[in-house]
C-alpha positions as CSV (number, residue, x, y, z in Angstrom):
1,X,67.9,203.8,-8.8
2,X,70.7,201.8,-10.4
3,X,69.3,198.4,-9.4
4,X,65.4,199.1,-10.3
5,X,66.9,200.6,-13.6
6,X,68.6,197.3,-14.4
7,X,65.6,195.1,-14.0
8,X,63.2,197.0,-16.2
9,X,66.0,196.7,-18.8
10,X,66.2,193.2,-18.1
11,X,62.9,192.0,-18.5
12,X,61.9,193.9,-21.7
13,X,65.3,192.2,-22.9
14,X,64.0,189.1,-21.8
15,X,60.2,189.5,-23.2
16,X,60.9,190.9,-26.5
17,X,64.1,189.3,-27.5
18,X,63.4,185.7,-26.5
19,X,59.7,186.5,-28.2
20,X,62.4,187.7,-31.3
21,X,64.1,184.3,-31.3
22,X,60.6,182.4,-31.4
23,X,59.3,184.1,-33.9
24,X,62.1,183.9,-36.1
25,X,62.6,180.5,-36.2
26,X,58.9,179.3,-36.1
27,X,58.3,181.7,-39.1
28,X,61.6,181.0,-40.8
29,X,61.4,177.1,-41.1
30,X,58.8,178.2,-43.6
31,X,60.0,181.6,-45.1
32,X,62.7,183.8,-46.3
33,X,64.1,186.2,-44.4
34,X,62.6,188.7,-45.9
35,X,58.8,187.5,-45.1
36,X,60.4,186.8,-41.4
37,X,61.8,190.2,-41.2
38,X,58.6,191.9,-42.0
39,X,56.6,189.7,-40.2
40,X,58.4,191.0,-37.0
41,X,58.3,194.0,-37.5
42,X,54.2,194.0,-37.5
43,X,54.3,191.8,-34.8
44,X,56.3,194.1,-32.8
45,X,53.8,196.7,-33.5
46,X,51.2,195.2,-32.8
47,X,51.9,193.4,-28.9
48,X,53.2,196.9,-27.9
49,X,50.2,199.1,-29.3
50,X,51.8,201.2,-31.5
51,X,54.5,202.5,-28.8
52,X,57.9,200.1,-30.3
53,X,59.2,199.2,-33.5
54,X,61.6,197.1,-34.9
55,X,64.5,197.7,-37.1
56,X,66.6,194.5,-38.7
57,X,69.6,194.0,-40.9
58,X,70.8,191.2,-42.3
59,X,69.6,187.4,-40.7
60,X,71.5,184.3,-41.3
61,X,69.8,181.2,-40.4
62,X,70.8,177.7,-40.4
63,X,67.7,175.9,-39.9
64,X,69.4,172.6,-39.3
65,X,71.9,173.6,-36.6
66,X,68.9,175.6,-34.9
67,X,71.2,178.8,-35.1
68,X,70.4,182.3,-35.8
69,X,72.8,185.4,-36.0
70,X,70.8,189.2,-37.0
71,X,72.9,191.9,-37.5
72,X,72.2,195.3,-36.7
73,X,68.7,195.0,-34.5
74,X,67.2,197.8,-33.2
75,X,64.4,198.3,-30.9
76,X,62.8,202.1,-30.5
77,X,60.0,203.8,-28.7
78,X,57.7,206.0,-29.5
79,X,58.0,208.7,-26.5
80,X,55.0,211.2,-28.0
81,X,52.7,208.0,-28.3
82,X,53.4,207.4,-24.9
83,X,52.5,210.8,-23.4
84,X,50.0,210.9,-25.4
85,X,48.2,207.5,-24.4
86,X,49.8,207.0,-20.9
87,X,46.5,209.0,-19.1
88,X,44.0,206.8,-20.9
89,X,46.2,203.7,-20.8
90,X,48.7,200.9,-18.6
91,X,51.8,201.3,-19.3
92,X,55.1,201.2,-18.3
93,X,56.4,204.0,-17.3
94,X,60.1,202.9,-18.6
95,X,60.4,203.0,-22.0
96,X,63.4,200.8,-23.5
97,X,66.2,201.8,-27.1
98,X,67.9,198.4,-27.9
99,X,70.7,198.6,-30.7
100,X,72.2,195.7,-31.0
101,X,75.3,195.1,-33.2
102,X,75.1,191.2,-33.3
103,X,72.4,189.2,-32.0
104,X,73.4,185.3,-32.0
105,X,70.9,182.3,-30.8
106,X,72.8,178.8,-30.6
107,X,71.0,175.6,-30.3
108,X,67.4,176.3,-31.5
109,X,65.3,173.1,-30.9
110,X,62.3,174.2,-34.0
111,X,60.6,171.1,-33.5
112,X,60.0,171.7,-30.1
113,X,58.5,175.3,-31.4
114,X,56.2,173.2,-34.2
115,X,55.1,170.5,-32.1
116,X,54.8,171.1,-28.6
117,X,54.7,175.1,-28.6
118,X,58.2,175.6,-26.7
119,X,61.1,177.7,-27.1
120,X,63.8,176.1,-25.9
121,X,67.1,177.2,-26.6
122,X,71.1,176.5,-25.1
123,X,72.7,180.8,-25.5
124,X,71.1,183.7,-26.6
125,X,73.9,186.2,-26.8
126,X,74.2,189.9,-27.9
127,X,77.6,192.0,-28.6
128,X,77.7,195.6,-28.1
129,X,74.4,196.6,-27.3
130,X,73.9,200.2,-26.8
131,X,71.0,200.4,-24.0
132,X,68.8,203.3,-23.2
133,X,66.4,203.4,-21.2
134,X,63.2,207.0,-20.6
135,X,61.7,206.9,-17.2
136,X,59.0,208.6,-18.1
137,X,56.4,210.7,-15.9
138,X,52.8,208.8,-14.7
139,X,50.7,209.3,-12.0
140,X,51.4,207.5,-8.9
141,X,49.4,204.3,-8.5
142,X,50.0,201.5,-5.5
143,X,50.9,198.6,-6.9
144,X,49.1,195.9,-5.4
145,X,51.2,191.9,-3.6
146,X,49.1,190.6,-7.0
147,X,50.7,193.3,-9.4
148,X,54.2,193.3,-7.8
149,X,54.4,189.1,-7.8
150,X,53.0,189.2,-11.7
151,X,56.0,192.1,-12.5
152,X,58.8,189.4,-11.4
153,X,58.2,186.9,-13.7
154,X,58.5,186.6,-17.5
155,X,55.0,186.4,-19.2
156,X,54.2,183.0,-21.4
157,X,52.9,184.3,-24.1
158,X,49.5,183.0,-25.6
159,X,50.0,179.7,-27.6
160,X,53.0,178.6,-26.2
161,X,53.4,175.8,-23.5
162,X,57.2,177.0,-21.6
163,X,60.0,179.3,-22.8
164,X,63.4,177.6,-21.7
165,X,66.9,179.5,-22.0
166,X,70.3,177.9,-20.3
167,X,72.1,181.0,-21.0
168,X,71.2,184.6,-21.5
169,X,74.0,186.9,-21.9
170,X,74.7,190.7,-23.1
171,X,78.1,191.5,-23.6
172,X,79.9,195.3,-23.3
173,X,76.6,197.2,-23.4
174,X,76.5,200.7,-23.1
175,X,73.8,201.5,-20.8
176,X,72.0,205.2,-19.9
177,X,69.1,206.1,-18.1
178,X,67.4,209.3,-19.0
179,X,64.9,210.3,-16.5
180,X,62.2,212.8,-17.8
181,X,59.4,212.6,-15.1
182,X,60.6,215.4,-13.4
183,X,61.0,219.5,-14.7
184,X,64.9,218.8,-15.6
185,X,66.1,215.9,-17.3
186,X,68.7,214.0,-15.4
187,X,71.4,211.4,-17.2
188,X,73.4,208.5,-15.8
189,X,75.5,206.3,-18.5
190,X,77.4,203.4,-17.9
191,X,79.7,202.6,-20.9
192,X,80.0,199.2,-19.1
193,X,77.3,196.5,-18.2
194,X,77.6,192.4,-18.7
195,X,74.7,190.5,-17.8
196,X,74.7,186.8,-17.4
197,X,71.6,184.6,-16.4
198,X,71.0,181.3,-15.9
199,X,68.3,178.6,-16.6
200,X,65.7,180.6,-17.6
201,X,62.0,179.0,-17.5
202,X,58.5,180.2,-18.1
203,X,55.3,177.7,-18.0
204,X,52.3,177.9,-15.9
205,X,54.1,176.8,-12.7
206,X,56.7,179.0,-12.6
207,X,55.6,182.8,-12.3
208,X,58.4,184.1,-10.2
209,X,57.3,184.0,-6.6
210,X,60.6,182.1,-5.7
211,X,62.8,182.3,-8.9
212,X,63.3,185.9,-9.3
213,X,62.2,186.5,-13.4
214,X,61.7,183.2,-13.3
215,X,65.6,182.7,-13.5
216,X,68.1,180.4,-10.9
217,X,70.6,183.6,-10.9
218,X,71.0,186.8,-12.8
219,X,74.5,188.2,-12.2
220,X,74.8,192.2,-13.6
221,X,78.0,193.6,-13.6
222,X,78.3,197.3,-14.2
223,X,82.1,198.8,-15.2
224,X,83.6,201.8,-14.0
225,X,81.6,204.7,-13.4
226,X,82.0,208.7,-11.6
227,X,80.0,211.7,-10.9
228,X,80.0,214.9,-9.2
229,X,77.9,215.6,-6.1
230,X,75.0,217.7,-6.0
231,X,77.2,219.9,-3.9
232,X,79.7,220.7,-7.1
233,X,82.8,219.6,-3.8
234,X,82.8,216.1,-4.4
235,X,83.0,213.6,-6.6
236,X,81.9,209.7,-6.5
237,X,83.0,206.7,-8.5
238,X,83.3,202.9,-8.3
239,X,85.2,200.9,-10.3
240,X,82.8,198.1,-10.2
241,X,79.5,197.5,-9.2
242,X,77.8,193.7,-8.8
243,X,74.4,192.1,-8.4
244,X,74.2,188.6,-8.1
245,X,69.7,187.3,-7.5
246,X,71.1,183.6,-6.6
247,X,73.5,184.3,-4.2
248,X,71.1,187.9,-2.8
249,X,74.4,190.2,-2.9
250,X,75.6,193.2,-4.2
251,X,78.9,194.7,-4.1
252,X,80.7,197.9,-4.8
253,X,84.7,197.7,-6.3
254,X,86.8,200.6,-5.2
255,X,84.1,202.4,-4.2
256,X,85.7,206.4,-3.8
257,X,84.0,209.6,-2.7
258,X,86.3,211.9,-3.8
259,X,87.0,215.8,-2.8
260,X,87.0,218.3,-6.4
261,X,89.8,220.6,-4.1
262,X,92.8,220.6,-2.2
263,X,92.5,221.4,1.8
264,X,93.4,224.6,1.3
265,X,90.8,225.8,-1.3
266,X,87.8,223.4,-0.3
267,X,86.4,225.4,2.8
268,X,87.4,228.6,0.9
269,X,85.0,227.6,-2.2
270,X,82.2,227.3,0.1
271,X,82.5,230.2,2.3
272,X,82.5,228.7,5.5
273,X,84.2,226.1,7.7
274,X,83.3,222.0,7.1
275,X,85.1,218.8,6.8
276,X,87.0,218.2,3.6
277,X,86.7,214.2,3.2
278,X,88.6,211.6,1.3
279,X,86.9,208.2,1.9
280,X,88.0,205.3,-0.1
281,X,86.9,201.4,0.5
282,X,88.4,198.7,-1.3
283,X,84.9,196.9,-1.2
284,X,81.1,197.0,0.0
285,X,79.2,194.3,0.0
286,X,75.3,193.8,0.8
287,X,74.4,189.9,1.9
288,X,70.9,188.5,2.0
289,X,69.4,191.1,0.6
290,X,65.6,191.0,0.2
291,X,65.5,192.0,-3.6
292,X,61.6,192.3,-3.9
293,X,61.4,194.8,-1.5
294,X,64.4,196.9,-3.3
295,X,62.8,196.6,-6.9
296,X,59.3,197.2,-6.2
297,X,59.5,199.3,-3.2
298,X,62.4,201.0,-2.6
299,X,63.6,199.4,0.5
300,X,66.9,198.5,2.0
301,X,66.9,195.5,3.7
302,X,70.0,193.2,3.8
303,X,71.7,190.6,6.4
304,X,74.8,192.2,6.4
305,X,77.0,194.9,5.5
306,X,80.7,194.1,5.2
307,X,83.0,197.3,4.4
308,X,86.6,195.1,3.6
309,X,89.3,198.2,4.0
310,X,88.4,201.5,4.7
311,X,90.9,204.7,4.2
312,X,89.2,207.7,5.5
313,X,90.7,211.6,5.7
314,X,89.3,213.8,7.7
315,X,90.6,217.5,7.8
316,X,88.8,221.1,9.3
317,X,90.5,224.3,8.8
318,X,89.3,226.1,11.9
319,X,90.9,229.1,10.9
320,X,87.5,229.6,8.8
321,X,84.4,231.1,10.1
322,X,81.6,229.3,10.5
323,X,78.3,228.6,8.6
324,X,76.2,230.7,10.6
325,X,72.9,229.1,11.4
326,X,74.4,225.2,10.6
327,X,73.8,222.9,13.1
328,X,74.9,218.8,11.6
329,X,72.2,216.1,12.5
330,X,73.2,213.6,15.4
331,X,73.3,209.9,13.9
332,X,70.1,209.6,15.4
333,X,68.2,212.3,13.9
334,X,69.8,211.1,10.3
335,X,68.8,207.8,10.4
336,X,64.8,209.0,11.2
337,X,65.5,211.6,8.1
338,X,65.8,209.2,5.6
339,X,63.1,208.7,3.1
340,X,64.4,205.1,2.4
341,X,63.4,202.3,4.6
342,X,66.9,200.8,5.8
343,X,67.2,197.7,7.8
344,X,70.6,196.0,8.6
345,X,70.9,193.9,11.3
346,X,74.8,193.9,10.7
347,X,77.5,196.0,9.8
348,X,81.2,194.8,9.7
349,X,84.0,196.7,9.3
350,X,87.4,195.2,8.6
351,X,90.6,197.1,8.3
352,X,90.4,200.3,8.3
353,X,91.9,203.8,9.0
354,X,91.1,207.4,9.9
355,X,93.1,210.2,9.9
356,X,92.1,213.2,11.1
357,X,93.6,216.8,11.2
358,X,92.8,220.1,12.9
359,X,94.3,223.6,11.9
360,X,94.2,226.5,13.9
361,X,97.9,227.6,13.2
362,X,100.8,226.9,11.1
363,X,101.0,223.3,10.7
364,X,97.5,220.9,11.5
365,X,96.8,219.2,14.4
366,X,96.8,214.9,13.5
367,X,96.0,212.1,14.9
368,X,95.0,208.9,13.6
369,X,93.3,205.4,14.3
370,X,94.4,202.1,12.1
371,X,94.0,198.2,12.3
372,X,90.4,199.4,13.1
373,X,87.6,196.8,13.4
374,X,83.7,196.9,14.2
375,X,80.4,195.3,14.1
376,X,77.4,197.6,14.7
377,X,73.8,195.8,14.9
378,X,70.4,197.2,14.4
379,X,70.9,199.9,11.7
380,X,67.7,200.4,10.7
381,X,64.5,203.4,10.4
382,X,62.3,201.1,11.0
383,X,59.2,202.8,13.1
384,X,57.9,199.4,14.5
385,X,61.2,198.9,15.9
386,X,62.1,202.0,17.0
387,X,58.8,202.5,18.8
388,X,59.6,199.5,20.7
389,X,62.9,200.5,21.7
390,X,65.4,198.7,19.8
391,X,69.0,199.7,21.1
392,X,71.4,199.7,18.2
393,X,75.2,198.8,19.6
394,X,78.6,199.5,17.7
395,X,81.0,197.7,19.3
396,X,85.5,197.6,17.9
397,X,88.6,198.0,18.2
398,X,91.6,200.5,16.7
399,X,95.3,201.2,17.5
400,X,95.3,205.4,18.4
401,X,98.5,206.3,16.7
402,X,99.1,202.6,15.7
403,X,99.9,201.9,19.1
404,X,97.7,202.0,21.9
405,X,94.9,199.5,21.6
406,X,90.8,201.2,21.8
407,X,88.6,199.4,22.5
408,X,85.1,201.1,22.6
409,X,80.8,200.3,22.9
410,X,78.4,203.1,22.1
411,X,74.7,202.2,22.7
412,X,72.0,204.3,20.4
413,X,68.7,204.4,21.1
414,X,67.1,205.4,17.5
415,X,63.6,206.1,18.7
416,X,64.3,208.6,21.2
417,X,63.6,212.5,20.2
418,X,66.8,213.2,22.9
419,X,68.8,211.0,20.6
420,X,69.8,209.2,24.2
421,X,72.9,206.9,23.7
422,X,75.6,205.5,25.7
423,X,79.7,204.8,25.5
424,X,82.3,203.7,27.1
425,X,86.0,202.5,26.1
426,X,89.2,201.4,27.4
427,X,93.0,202.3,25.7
428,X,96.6,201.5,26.8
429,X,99.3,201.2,27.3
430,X,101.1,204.0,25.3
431,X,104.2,206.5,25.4
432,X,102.0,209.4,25.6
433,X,104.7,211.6,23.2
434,X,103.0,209.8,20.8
435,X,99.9,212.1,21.1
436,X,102.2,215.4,20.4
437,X,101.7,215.5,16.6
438,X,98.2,216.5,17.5
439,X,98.7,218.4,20.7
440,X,101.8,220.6,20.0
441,X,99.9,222.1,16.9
442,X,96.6,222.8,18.9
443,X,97.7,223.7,21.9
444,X,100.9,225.7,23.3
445,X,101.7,222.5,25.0
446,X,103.8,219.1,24.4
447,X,104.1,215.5,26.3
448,X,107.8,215.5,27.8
449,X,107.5,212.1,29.1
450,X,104.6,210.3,30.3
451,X,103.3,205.9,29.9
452,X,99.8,205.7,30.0
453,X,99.4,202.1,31.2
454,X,95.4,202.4,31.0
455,X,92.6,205.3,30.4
456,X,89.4,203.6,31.6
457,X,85.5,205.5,30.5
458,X,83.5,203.3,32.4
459,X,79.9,204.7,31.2
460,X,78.9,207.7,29.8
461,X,75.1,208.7,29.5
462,X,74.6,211.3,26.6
463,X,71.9,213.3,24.6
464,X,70.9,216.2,22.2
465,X,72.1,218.3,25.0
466,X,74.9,217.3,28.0
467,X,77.3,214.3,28.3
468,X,78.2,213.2,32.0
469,X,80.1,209.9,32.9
470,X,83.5,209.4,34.8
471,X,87.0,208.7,33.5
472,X,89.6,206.5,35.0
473,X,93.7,207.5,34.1
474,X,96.4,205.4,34.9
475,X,100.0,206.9,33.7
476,X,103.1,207.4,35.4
477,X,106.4,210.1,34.7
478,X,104.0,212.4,33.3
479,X,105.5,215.8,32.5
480,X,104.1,218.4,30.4
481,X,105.9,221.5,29.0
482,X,103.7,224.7,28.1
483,X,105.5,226.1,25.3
484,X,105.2,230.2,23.9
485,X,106.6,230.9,20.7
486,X,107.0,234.8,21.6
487,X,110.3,234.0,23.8
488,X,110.6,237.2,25.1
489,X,112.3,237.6,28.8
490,X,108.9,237.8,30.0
491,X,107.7,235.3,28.2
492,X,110.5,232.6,29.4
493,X,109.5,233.8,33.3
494,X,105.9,233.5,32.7
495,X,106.3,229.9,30.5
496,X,108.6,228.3,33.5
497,X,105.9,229.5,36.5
498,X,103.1,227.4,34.1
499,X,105.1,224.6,33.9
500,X,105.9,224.3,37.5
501,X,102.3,225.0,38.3
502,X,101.4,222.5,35.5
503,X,104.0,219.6,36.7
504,X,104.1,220.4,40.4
505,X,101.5,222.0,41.6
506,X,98.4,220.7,39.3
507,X,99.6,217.2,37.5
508,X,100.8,214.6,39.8
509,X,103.5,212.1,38.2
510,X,101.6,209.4,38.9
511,X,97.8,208.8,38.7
512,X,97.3,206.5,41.3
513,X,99.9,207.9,43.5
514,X,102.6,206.1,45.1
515,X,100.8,206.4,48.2
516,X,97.6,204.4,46.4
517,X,95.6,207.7,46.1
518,X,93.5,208.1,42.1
519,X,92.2,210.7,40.8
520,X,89.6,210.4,39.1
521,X,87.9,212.3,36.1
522,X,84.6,213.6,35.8
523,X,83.0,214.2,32.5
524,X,80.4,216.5,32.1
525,X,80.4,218.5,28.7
526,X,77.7,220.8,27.1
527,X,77.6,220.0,23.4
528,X,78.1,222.7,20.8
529,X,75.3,222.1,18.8
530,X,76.9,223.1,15.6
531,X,79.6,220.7,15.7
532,X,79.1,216.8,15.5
533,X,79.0,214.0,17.0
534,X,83.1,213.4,16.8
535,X,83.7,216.5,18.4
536,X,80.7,216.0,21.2
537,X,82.8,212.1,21.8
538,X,86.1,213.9,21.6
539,X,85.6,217.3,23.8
540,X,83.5,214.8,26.3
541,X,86.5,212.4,27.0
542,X,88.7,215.5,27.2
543,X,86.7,217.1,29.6
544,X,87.5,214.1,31.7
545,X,91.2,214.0,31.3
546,X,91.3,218.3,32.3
547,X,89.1,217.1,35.2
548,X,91.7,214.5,36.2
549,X,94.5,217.2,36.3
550,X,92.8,219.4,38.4
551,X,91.1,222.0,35.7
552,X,87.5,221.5,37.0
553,X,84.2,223.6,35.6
554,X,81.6,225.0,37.4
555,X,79.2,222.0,36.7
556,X,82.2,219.2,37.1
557,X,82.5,220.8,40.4
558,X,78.9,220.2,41.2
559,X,78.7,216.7,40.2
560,X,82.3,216.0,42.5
561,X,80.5,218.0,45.8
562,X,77.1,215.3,45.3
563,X,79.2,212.4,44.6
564,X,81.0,213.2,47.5
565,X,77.8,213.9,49.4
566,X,76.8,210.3,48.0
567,X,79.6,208.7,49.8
568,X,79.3,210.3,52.8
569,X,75.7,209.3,53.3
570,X,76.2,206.1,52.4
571,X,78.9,205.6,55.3
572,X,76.5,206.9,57.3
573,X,74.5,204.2,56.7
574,X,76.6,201.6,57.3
575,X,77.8,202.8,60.3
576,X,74.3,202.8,61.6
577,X,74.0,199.5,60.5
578,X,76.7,197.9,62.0
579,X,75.2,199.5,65.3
């Protein structure tokens, strides 16, 4: 929205204004100001059928020099003539308020106007405009590849041979966008926009089919800028937001989705247990981007994705019931959902951290990831690709506590109704104490001792429903203490038999054995439909690890007696063939 609103400011700018300069110094070499002023004004009136006019202070021209300043120029729109002509009539359904508080052109050449029917000038430059601009309602209408190529160039106007501007630029302009084409009227301002574009030129042969409005680069730079969610939770602001058509990029500055409350009070505003989020990114930046299709169509379609530094917070206070009925999308089911067209081919992540935090008691549960890096390919809704069975990968790496190196793949395939995917990952070595700040508050259990020199997931095969895949842990001196805060006699008795069955009976030291013997995990987990993905990874994996000391469910059990019956066979059959 921010993007499409910027070029229809842009080119009425660029039509009218430039138009402006023409006509004021064409006229002028002949006439006072006062002739040229009025002359404008009908003119005005006239190209845009009754729906604009023109109001002009003071003009100081210096014929000679070929430089113009007008102070006070306003531009306004006539929004009744516009519903009242826009059934029956084409036009735009954006309608443009210019005030400008100083409107300089530098570097007129006039003769160039009188004798070969060009405007050519070296700066046009305004100061302060305030810019609004009324999307206005109209009846949908496809816009034909003829239509859309015509609407990103300038139009040469009748009588004149080529338009030619080195350097357009608006400085400090308060921009706002009004939108009125729905029941309730929505507003967005930015009290900070520079716009800066180079070597502008209109003639027959250039009509914008490679020079986007007919310009070698239009840089738009948008100032600081917040708003609340839809939800009334959040709120999101940037400090800066960029568009460069040379280059095809756009960035975001401090890009910050923000939570309106505290921990404590968030989930207690809405009712009913979520995540509260605090994600912050020091920039966002969007390379190759196919600007055509964004204007005129709506679509997302870039190179790349780089997200430079990436802070996120993550906290649930499960001591909160529920939303009953709630079931999150998979990543799968989102990407299908969205109404945009989004194509990718690369995301890059670089520096970041996530922090997340559990409660169920006291104090929350934490554990975090940093020095996280990642490159995911193949982000996209596309249907043609989906239907042909594009596999989207996200492959990086992260320090789990900032110590133990993860390193982790998961596979998506988009297109499939079971949202399918695949993951696997390798961590180690750690002191596994380290892991305590988000056991101990979870669980009534701690780490006494324990190195984890590797935990291997070789492959895990996943869907809407059921995950199932093997895990591979390597430690040594493990000892784990089940703690009880009720220490009651009985208590103490009943705590020291669970750690002995724990440590002794259930949890060998070692994992392989001294005698070469591993255990080995088997993960098979059910999803909980109303949680997420995160959890679905996280309770997957730690299915595994309870499998590995011993705590096996009914199903796990299952999938140990075939593989066991798998093996057995398959001796069989070598046997027989050695025979």
């Amino acid at each position: 929205m921010i993007l499409k609103t910027i070029r229809k400011i842009f080119i009425w700018t660029l039509v009218v204004l430039i138009l402006v300069a023409g006509i004021l110094f064409t006229i002028g070499y002949f006439h006072y100001a006062k002739v040229i002023r009025k002359y404008l004004v009908e003119s005005v009136s006239r190209e845009s059928k009754g729906m604009y006019k023109v109001e002009i202070g003071n003009i100081y021209l210096n014929i000679l020099a070929g430089n113009l300043t007008v102070d006070q120029f306003s531009l306004l729109p006539d929004t009744a003539f516009y519903r009242a002509h826009s059934q029956t009539d084409t036009l735009s359904p954006l309608l443009l308020r210019l005030n400008i508080k100083k409107f300089l052109i530098r570097d007129f050449k006039i003769m160039d106007a009188l004798m070969k029917r060009k405007i050519s000038v070296n700066t046009i430059r305004f100061t302060g405009p305030d810019v609004t601009v009324y999307r206005m309602s109209l009846p949908y209408k496809k816009d034909d590849e003829k239509h859309q190529v015509k609407m990103m160039s300038i139009p040469l106007p009748k009588g004149l041979t080529s338009i030619g501007v080195k350097e357009f630029i608006i400085e400090s302009a308060k921009v706002e966008f009004i939108d009125l084409s729905h029941d309730s009227i929505t507003r967005n301002s930015f009290p900070v926009c520079h716009i800066l574009i180079s070597n502008i030129l209109v003639d027959s042969a250039h009509q914008g089919q490679r020079r986007l409005f007919n310009a070698d680069d239009i840089r738009i730079t948008l100032g600081a800028y917040s708003m609340p969610m839809k939800n009334g939770m959040n709120k999101l602001s940037f400090n800066e937001i960029g568009l460069s058509t040379g280059s095809k990029e756009a960035y975001i500055k401090d890009f910050h989705l923000e939570p309106l409350y505290n921990k404590h009070d968030y989930t207690r505003k809405l009712g009913y247990q979520t995540d509260w989020m605090d994600i912050q990114i020091n920039k966002l930046i969007l390379r190759r981007m196919d600007l055509r299709k964004l204007l005129f169509e709506g679509k997302i379609k870039a190179g790349a994705l780089e997200i430079d530094t990436l802070t996120l917070e993550d906290y649930r206070d499960k001591r909160i019931a529920r939303k009953p009925g709630f079931k999150p999308p998979m990543p799968q089911d989102g990407i299908r959902m969205l109404k945009t067209y989004l194509r990718i081919d690369t995301v890059f992540l670089k520096s970041g951290k996530a922090t997340y935090s559990e409660q169920v008691g006291e104090k929350p549960g934490t554990m975090f990831l940093d020095k996280m890096n990642a490159t995911f390919t193949g982000l996209t809704n596309d249907s043609v690709l989906l239907n042909a069975g594009l596999v989207s990968e996200l492959k990086g790496t992260a320090y789990v506590m900032g110590k133990g190196k993860l390193d982790a793949t998961v596979r998506f395939n988009f297109g499939d109704k079971r949202n399918s995917f695949t993951f696997s990952a390798m961590m180690g070595p750690i002191d596994l104490v380290e892991i305590n700040p988000m056991l101990s508050n979870l669980l009534p259990a701690k780490v006494v001792s324990g190195k984890l020199k590797k935990l291997l997931v070789p492959m895990v095969s996943a869907n809407d429903d059921v995950a199932k895949g093997k895990l591979l842990f390597y430690y040594n001196d493990l000892s784990v203490e089940v703690m009880d805060k009720k220490q009651t006699t009985w208590t103490k008795i009943k705590t020291g038999i669970i750690n002995f069955a724990a440590n002794d009976l259930i949890v060998n030291n070692d994992n392989p054995t001294k005698s070469g013997k591993m255990k080995t995990g088997v993960i098979q987990f059910q999803r909980d439909k109303e949680k997420g993905i995160i959890n679905f990874l996280w309770k997957s994996v730690l299915s595994g690890l309870k499998s590995t000391m011993g705590f096996n469910s009914k199903a796990q059990k299952e999938m140990i007696k075939e593989e066991k019956q798998k093996v057995a066979e398959k001796q069989k059959r070598e046997k027989k063939q050695k025979k």
